[in-house]
C-alpha positions, 0 to 999 in steps of 0.5 A, a space after each residue: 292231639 288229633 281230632 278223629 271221626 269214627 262215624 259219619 258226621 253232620 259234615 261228612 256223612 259218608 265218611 270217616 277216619 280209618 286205621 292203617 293196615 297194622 291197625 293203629 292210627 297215625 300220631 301226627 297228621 299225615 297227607 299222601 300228596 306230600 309236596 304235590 299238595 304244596 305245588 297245589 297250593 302255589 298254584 291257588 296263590 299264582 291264579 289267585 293273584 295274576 288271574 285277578 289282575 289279567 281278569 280285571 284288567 280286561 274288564 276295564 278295557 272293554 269297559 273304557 278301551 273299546 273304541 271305533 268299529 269294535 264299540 258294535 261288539 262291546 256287549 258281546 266283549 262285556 258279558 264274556 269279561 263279566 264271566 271271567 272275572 266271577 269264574 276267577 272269583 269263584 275258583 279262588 274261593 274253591 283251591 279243588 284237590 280232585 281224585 277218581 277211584 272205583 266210579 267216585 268222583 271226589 271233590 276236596 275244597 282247600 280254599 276260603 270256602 273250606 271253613 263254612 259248613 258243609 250245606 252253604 258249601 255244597 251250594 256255592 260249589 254248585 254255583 260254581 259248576 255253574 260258572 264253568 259250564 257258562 264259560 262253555 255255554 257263552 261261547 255259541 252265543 258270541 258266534 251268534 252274536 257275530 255272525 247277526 252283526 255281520 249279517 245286519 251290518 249292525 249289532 243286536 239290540 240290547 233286548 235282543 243280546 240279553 235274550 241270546 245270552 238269557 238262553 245260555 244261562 239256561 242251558 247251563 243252569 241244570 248243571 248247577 242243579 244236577 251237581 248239588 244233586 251228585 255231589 250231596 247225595 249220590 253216595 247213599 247208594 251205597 249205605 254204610 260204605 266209607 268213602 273215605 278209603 277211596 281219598 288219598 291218605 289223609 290224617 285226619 280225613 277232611 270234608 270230601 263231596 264224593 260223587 258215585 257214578 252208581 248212582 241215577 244221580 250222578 249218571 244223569 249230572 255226566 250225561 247231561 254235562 256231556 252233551 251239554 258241552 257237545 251241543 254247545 261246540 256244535 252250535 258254535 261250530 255251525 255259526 262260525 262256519 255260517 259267519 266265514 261264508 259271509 266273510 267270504 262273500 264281503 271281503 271284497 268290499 270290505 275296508 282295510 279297516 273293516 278286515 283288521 276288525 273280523 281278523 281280530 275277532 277270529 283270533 278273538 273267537 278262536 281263543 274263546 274256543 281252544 282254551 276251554 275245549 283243551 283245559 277244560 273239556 279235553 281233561 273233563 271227559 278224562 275222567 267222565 268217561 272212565 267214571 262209567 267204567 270204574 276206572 281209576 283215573 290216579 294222580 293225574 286227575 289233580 291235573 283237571 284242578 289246575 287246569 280248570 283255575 287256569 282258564 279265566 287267567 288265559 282268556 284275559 290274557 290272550 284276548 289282550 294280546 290278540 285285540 289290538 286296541 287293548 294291545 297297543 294301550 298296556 304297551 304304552 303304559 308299559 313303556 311309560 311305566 318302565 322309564 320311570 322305574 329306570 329312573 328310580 333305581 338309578 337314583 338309589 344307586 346314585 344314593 348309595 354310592 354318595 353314602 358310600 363315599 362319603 362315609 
């Protein structure tokens, strides 16, 4: 027997279970998606397990495995490894399943945090917002960080490194604010709508946020989140170029040594600024601007969730193999690993064939 909704409820309010075109309900559960929501949830599993081992991982080299000159860039390396792994643990609580359709903006959460109520929900979903902007408002900060060292030939303070990042915390802090704003209460903009005509079909409707762009709410929460993430990759663009004229006018008298180093924080940095600007920002204004024209976005839009849990799991994993210190450690143990493994399967087989001809 289903358990149906005809009116709001304490945890949907803004929605409810409607009939389908011939009138009836569905006897069974029912989900639109299909297998794409199948495909969803094998994603959840795959990010949920290698993210976390990537995510750890470099956390444990930059905390054990930063040696000689890149020691002067452990905190800068610690703070960005610390984001990443509390990025990956709130993504995995999350598993988003997202939609637009006439100006709203709809957020399933099929993860852990689905079996809390909808208030605790609506909270850590905002922290998470907040999480994601940090991955955007940390960028600028390690350029800065950079771009001080080269220019005082040493590293900031501690006192000094905390301020910088203290500030991109609170720039990104809003953002947490604005969500639970948008996504708690833009809908009573429109009294008595149910909102849930706007989500795939879905038997019996499950708890949605449902974001409206009509709202003052929600317009404020895109604006400042758009020019939120264009200030922070103008900042960081202006210290990058400010840093490679430094370089430019070091090079010369730097050590070979000294150059490896700066060539691996470029890549380094590089990869700090792609991965988000193409999954994360490039595929957010992808349905922010739309969102303003009441555009309906489609299927597509489930694409930004994959995207989004993808992050944390790309950094790790790219910053590994960029940073040569950290490279050269998990290839040793890779290869000192194998053997053994080798090793161990050849026994067995040699078991096998012994009982084998033996019986």
């Amino acid at each position: 027997m289903l358990s149906l909704h005809f009116a709001p409820t304490t945890d949907e309010p803004y929605a409810w279970d409607y009939p389908s075109h011939d009138g009836q309900f569905p006897s069974e559960p029912l989900d639109e998606l299909g297998c794409i929501s199948v495909l969803l949830k094998a994603n959840f599993l795959l990010t949920t397990i290698i993210g976390g081992l990537l995510s750890f991982t470099l956390f444990y080299l930059v905390c054990f495995k930063t040696t000689g000159a890149l020691k002067n860039y452990r905190k800068m390396l610690f703070i960005c490894s610390v984001n990443d792994v509390t990025y990956w643990a709130f993504d995995n609580l999350m598993g988003t399943k997202l939609k637009e359709k006439d100006g709203v903006f709809m957020v399933k959460l099929e993860g852990p945090i689905r079996f809390l109520e909808r208030e605790p929900r609506l909270r850590i979903f905002s922290v998470y917002i907040f999480s994601a902007c940090l991955v955007n408002s940390l960028l600028p900060a390690q350029v800065y960080f950079r771009y001080c060292s080269l220019l005082r030939s040493q590293p900031l303070s501690t006192a000094k490194t905390t301020i910088l990042f203290l500030i991109s915390f609170l720039a990104a802090a809003p953002n947490c604010y604005l969500a639970y704003l948008g996504y708690g209460s833009s809908a009573e903009v429109r009294p008595g709508y149910n909102y849930g005509k706007l989500w795939y079909r879905e038997v019996p409707l499950p708890p949605v946020f449902y974001a409206d762009i009509r709202s003052t709410k929600q317009k404020i929460y895109f604006i400042y989140g758009g020019c939120f993430v264009c200030m922070s990759y103008g900042v960081s663009v202006f210290f990058g170029y400010k840093t490679m004229q430094k370089m430019s006018t070091l090079y010369d008298s730097c050590s070979e040594n000294t150059k490896r180093l700066q060539r691996q924080l470029n890549s380094y940095l590089f990869v700090q600024f792609i991965i988000p600007l193409v999954v994360c920002v490039g595929p957010m204004m992808y349905f922010v601007i739309p969102a303003f024209f009441y555009v309906d976005t489609g299927r597509p839009c489930l694409l930004i969730g994959v995207s989004l849990s993808w992050i944390p799991m790309l950094n790790a994993l790219i910053t590994m193999i960029v940073i040569v210190p950290y490279r050269r450690f998990l290839m040793r143990m890779i290869f000192s690993v194998l053997p053994d493994m080798c090793k161990g399967a050849t026994s067995i087989r040699d078991y096998k064939s012994r009982s084998t001809g033996s019986g």
